[in-house]
RODO-2510 file (C-alpha; in nm, 4 decimals, decimal comma):
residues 258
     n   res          X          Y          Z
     1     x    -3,8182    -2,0796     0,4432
     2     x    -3,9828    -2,4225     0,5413
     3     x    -3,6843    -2,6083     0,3701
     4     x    -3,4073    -2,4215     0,5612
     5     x    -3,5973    -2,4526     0,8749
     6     x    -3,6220    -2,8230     0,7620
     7     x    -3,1989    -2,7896     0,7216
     8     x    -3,1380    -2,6277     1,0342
     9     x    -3,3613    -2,8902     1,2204
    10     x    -3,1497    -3,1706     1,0614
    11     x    -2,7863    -2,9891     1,1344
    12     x    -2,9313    -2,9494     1,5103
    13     x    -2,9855    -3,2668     1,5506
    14     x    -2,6879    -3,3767     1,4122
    15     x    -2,5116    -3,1432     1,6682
    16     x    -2,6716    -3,2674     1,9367
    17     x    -2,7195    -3,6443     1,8858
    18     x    -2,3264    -3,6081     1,8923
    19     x    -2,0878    -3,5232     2,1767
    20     x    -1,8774    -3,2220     1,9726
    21     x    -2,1839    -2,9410     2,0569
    22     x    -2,2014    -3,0572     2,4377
    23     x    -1,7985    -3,0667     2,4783
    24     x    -1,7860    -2,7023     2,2868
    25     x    -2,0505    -2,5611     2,4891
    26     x    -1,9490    -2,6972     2,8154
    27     x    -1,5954    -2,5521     2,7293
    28     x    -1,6680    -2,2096     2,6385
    29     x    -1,8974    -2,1723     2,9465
    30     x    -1,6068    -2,3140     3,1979
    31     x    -1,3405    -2,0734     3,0619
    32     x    -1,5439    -1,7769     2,9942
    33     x    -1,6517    -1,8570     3,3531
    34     x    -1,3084    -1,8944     3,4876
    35     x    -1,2557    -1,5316     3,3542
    36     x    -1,5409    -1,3858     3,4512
    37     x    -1,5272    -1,5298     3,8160
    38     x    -1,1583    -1,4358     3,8348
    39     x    -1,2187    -1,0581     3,6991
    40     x    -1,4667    -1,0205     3,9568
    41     x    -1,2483    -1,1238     4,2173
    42     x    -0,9907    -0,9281     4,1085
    43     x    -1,2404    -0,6355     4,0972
    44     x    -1,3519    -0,7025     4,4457
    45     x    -1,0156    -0,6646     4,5609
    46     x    -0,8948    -0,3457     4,3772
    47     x    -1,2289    -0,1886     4,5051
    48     x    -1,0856    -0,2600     4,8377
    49     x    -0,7976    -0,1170     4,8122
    50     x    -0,9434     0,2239     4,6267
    51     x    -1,1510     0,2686     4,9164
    52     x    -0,8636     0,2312     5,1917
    53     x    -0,6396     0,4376     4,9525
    54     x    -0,9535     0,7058     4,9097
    55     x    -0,9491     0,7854     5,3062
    56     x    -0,5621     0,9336     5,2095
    57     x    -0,5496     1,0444     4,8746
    58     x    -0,9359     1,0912     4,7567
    59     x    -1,1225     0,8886     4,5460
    60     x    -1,0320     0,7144     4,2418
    61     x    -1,2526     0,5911     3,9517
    62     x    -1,3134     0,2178     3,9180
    63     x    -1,5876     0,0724     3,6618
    64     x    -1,7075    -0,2969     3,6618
    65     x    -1,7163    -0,2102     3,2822
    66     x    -1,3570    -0,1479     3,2156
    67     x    -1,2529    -0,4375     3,4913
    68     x    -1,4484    -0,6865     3,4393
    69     x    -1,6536    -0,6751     3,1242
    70     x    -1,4480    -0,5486     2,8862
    71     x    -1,1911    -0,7950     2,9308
    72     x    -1,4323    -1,1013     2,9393
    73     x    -1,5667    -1,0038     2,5609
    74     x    -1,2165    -1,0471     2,4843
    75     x    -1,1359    -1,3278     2,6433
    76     x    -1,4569    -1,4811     2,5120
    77     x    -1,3593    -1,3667     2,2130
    78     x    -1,0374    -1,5513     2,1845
    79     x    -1,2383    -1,8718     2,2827
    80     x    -1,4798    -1,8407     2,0204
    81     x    -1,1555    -1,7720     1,7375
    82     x    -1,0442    -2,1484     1,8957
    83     x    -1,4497    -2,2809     1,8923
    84     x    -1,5836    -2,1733     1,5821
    85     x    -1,3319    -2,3952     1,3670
    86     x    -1,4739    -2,7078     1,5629
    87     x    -1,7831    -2,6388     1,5009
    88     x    -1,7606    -2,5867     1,1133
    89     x    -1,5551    -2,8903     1,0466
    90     x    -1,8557    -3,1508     1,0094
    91     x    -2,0968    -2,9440     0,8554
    92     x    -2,0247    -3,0137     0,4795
    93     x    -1,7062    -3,2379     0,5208
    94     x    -1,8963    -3,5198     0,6761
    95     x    -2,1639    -3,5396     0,4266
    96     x    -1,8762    -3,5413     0,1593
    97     x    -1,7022    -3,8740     0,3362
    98     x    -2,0035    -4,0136     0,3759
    99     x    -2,1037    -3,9648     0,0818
   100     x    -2,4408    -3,8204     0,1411
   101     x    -2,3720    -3,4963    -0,0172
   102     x    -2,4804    -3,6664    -0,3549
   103     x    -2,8247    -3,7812    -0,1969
   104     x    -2,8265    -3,4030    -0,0426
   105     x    -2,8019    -3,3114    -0,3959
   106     x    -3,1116    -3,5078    -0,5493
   107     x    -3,3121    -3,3565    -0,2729
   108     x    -3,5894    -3,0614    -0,3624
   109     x    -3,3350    -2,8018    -0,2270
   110     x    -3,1362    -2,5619    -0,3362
   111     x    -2,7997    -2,4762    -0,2714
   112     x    -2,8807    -2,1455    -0,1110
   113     x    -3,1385    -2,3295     0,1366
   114     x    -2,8159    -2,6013     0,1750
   115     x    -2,6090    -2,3790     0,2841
   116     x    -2,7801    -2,1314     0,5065
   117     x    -2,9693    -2,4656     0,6690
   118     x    -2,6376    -2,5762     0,7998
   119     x    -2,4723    -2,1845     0,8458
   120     x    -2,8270    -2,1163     1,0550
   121     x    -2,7701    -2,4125     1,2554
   122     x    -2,4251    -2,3682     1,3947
   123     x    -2,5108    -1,9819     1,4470
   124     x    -2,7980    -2,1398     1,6694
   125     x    -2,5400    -2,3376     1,8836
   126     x    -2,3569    -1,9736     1,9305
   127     x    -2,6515    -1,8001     1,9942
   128     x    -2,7031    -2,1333     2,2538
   129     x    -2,3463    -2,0486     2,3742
   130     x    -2,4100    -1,6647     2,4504
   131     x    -2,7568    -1,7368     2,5873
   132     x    -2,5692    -1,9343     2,8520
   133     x    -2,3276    -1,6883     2,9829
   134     x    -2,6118    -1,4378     3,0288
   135     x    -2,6534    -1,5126     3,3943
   136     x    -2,3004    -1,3123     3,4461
   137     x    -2,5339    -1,0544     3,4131
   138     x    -2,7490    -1,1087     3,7157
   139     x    -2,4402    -1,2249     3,9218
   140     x    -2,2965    -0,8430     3,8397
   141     x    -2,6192    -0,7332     3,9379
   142     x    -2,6202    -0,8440     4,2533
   143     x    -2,3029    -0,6324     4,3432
   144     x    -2,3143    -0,3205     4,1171
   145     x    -2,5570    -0,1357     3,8088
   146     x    -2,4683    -0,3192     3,5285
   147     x    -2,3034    -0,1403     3,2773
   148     x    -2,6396    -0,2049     2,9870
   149     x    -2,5122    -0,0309     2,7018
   150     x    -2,1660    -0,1836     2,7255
   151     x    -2,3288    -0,5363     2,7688
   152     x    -2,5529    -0,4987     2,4688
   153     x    -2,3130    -0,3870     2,2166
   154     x    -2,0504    -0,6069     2,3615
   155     x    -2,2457    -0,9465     2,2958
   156     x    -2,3949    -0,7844     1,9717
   157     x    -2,0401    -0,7595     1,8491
   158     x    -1,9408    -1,0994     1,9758
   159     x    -2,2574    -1,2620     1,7779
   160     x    -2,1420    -1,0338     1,4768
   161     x    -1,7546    -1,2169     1,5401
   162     x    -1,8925    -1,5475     1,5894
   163     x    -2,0682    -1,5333     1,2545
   164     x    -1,8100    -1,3957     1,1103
   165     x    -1,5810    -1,7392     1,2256
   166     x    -1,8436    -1,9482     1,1492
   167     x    -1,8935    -1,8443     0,7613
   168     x    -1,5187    -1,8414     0,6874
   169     x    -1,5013    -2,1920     0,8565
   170     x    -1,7987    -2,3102     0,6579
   171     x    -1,6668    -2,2298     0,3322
   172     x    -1,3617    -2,4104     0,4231
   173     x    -1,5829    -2,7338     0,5180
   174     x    -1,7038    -2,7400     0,1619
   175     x    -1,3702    -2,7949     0,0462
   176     x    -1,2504    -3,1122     0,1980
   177     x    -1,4040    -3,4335     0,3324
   178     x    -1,1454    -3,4335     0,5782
   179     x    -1,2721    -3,2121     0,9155
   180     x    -0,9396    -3,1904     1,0811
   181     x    -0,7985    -3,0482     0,7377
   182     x    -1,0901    -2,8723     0,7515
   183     x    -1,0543    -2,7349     1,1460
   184     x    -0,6962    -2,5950     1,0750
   185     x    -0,7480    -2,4556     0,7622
   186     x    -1,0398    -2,2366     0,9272
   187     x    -0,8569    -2,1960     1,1977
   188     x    -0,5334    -2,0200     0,9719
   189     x    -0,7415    -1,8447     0,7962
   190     x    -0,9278    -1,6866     1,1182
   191     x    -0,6006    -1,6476     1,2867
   192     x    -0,4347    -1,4161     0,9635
   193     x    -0,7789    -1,2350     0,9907
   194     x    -0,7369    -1,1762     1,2988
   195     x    -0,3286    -1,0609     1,3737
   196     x    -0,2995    -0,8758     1,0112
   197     x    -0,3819    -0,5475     1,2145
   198     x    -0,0689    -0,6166     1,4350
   199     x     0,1111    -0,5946     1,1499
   200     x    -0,0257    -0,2540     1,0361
   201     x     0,1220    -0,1144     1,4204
   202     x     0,0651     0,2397     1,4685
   203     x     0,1411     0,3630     1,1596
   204     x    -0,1434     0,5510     0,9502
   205     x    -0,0310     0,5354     0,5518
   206     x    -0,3184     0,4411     0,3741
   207     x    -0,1615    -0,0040     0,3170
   208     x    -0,1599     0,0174     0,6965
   209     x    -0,5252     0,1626     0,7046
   210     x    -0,6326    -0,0799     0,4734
   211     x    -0,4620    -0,3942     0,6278
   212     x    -0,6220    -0,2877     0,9740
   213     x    -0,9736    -0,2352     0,7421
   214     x    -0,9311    -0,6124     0,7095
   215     x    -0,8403    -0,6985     0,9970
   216     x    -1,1402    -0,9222     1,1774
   217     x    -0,9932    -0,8092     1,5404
   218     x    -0,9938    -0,4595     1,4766
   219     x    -1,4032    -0,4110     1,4290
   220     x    -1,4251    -0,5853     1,7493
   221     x    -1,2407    -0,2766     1,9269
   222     x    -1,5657    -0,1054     1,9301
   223     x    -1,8230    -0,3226     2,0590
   224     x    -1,5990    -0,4827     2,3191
   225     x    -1,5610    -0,1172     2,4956
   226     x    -1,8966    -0,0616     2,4556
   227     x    -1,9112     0,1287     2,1008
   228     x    -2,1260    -0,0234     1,8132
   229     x    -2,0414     0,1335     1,5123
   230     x    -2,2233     0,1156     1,1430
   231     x    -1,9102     0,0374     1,0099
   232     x    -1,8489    -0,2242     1,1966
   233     x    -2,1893    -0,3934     1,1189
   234     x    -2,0959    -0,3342     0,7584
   235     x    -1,7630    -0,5055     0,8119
   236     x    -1,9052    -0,8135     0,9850
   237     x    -2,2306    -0,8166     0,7388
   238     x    -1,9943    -0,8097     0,4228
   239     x    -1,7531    -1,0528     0,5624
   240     x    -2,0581    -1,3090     0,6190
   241     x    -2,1408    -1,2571     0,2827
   242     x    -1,8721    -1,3109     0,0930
   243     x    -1,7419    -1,6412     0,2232
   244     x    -2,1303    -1,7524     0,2410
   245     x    -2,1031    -1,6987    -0,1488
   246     x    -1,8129    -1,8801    -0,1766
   247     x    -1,9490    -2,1416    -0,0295
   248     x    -2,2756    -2,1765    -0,2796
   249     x    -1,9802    -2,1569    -0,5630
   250     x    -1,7583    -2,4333    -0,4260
   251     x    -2,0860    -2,6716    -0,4004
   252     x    -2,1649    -2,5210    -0,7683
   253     x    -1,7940    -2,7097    -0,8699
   254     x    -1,8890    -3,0104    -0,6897
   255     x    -2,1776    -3,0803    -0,8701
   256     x    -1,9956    -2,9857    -1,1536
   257     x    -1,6386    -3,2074    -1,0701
   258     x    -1,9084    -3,4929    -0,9562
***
């Protein structure tokens, strides 16, 4: 554990002592801020309205939850689908042009500790990311009840996506020494992920099941209206996994290619 806290020290640092974490966080916060300032206006003036409209025809059922926060966790969750490839790109590609990913090689780690250092590190700079928009919270407050439950689940399944992102664009980073090659290739992958339950439609044979199965966007349906479901965890958890693995195989061929 001391050697991947060791890792994630050095990836935070490198994050940091850099301009790409500040320009990604400072750009998720000022769009997710621009929609969540804008729903609320927008809520502020429906409720308006429903309440002159309830004096004629009675009163009609508006929730902060299904104006406003629902449609910021998807809105933040587009953001993060464009974020998550910048933040990946460095994280093995840059020690491969530089060449340091030999030296990282003679050092007493393993590849396991390698690669959840660095994965650990740029799920920090999420959690960093979240952390900040937290204070919509308090601003909601200050107007209605927040909705808790909804909140909860909804950032719990936006962490759950984000590490999701983050893992496939990792794996990709251990592929090339190039990061832009390395952004868009994470960022095509994400992006078929995420549309291949579009193609699937409304139709319920068991491909079309499966395809939505697979489909990254699809276990976010749940949390982001306020529904977390096991198999949804399981989804995410699996997902993580698997391209975490493939990660500890392509460093496995490096060492082996040379």
């Amino acid at each position: 554990m001391r050697t991947v806290y060791t890792m994630v020290k050095r990836e935070l640092r490198a994050y940091f002592h850099s301009s790409i974490a500040y320009a990604i966080i400072f750009m998720f916060l000022f769009i997710s801020g621009y929609f969540f300032f804008a729903g609320m206006n927008a809520y502020g003036l429906a409720s308006f309205e429903m309440s002159k409209m309830a004096q004629r025809v009675g009163p009609r059922e508006l929730t902060i939850a299904g104006f406003v926060v629902a449609p910021l966790l998807g809105n933040m969750s587009v953001v993060l689908l464009m974020m998550a490839p910048l933040l990946t790109m460095r994280l093995f590609s840059e020690e491969k042009k530089n060449g340091s990913i030999e030296l990282l090689f003679t050092w007493p780690v393993t590849d396991f500790q390698m690669v959840m250092g660095k994965y650990l590190a740029s799920l920090a700079v999420v959690a960093i990311m979240l952390g900040l928009t937290l204070p919509y919270v308090g601003f909601i407050w200050l107007h209605t009840t927040p909705p808790w439950s909804h909140i909860l689940s909804g950032y719990m399944g936006l962490f759950m996506l984000a590490a999701s992102f983050l893992s496939l664009g990792l794996f990709f980073s251990t592929l090339t020494e190039n990061q832009i090659v390395s952004a868009v290739l994470s960022f095509g992958a994400l992006l078929i992920f995420w549309v291949m339950g579009w193609t699937a439609g409304g139709n319920t044979d068991w491909l079309s099941e499966l395809i939505k199965y697979f489909s990254i966007l699809e276990h976010f349906q749940n949390p982001s209206r306020g529904v977390l479901d096991t198999r949804d965890v399981v989804y995410y958890f699996s997902f993580i996994v698997f391209f975490l693995f493939l990660s500890l195989r392509a460093l496995e061929a490096e060492k082996i290619g040379g």
